[in-house]
C-alpha angles and dihedrals in degrees: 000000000000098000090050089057090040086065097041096057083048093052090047105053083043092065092035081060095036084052100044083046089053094237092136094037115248127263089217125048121247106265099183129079143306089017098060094047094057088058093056111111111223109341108185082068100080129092137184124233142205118239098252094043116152086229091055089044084043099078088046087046092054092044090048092051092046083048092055089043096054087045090053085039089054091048093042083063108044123091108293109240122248113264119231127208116243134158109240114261106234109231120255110267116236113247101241110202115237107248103250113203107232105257111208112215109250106244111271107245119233113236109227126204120239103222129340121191124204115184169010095207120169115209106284095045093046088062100056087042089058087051091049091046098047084065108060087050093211111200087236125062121216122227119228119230136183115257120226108207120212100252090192144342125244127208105205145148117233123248117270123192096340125269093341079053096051081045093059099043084046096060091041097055090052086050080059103053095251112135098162108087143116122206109210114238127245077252105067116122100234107063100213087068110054112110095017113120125231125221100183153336119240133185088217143052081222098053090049096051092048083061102048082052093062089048094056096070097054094056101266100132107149089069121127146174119251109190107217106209126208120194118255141188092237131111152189153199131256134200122188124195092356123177127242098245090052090050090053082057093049095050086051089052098046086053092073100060100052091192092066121086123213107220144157112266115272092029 
């Protein structure tokens, strides 16, 4: 019993060593090295390409385009449409924008203004406004004048026809009921005032135009306001020909000494 499988372990490792030889052939070709490589066809042949290569799009290119020209096939034989008649449709023409030749603004003029007056300083206000003014550095610079400051006003009606004139207005003021009155003498230094003939005296210009309210009523209307000026030593200041942005600086500037008054020249 030993000795027979004794053989037939022999037998068997004998074919197992004739098969792995290759002495009976194999039913399985040989898959390892250097064996497989020795089946391959042509191997410097073969390349290796990237995912998004033209030759792998090609073959899904080629069946696309068989597909287009079975579908034009289909459509050239099919029944061919009725043509209608229909007058072509012009095509809209395209709005051309007229060329408009650039147009450059012509330079906005400064308006200038024609004399501005800042005063009446007396010495020691007329200092800190030079300080002030130094600062803004205006392109223009102003010229400095003496002020003559309104001592009184006069309510007075002007000469007419000399003395016989003066005569005349006399008679009719006391018609009136007006005793109060002085006529000027031939004497009178301004000329445009002899033989006028004076109702009051007044210290303002308001006082004064209150009075000749209250003569109008009773028929007094050639009555007017003289100013009679006294010198001062008192100035101001004058601007010719100032531009607004520097008036805006001036009025700033005013605006800081609250007892001077801003006001067009020969006011």
């Amino acid at each position: 019993m030993l000795k027979l499988f004794f053989w037939l372990l022999l037998i068997g490792n004998g074919v197992l060593f004739a098969m792995q030889r290759g002495y009976l052939g194999s039913a399985t070709p040989e898959r390892h090295e250097p064996q497989r490589l020795a089946l391959q066809l042509q191997p410097q042949t073969l390349r290796i390409l990237p995912a998004n290569s033209e030759k792998l799009l090609a073959p899904a290119k080629t069946a696309a385009d068989d597909a287009n020209k079975n579908a034009d096939a289909a459509k050239s034989n099919a029944a061919p449409p009725v043509a209608v008649d229909a007058k072509p449709v012009p095509a809209p023409a395209l709005a051309v924008a007229p060329t408009v030749a650039a147009v450059v603004p012509p330079k906005a003029e400064v308006k200038l203004l024609a004399c501005t007056e800042i005063g009446n300083f007396n010495s020691v206000e007329l200092r800190r406004f030079d300080a002030q003014l130094a600062v803004l550095s205006l392109p223009l610079k102003p010229t400095l004048r003496s002020v003559l400051e309104a001592g009184s006003y006069m309510v007075f009606i002007p000469s007419q026809d000399g003395h016989d004139g003066a005569d005349r207005k006399v008679a009719e003021l006391r018609r009136l009921g007006i005793q109060d009155f002085y006529v000027m003498p031939e004497s009178q230094a301004n000329p445009s005032l002899r033989w006028a003939i004076s109702l009051g005296v007044f210290k303002t210009e308001e006082a004064a135009k209150a009075y000749i309210g209250q003569l109008i009523p009773k028929g007094v209307r050639s009555a007017r306001i003289l100013a009679r000026n006294v010198s001062t030593n008192k100035q101001a200041y004058q601007w010719r020909n100032i531009d607004p942005a520097s008036k805006t600086a001036l009025d700033a500037l005013v605006e800081k000494f609250p007892a001077q008054e801003q006001r067009a020249c020969g006011t």
